[in-house]
C-alpha positions in Angstrom: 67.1 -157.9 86.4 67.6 -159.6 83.0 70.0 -157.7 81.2 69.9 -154.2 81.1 70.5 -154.0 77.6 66.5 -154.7 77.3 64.5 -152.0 76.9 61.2 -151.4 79.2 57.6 -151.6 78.2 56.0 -148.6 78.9 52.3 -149.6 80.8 49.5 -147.5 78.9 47.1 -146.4 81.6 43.7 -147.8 80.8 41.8 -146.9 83.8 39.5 -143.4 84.5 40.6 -139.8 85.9 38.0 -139.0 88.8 39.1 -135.5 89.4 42.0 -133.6 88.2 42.7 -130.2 89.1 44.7 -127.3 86.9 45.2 -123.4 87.7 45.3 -121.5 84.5 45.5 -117.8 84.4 42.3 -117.7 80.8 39.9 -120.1 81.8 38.0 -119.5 78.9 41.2 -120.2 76.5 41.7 -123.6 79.1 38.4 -125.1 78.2 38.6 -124.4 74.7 42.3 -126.0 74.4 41.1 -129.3 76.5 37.7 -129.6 74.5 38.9 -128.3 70.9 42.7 -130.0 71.1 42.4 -132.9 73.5 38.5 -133.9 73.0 37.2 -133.3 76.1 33.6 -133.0 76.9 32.5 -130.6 79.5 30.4 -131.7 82.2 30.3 -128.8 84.3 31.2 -125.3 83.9 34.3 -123.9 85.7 33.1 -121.0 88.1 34.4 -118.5 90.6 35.2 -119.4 93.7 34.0 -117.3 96.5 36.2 -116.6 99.3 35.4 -118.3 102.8 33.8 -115.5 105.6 
């Protein structure tokens, strides 16, 4: 390395999320905070999952 006095640039990621997964115990509250706060769209509504037979 060059000197470690210099500091590091920090990559911004400029690519796309396919898929990201989160457990949250409101889901209602959830979307609301990622659309209203972080200015995400929704493409699909978050439903129940059914439990395998």
């Amino acid at each position: 390395m060059k000197g470690s006095d210099q500091m590091t640039k920090a990559t911004i990621f400029t690519g796309t999320i396919d898929h990201s997964g989160f457990v949250v115990p409101d889901i209602d509250a959830a979307v609301n905070f990622f659309v209203d706060v972080l200015g995400f769209e929704v493409l699909q509504r978050p439903g129940r999952m059914q439990p395998s037979r």
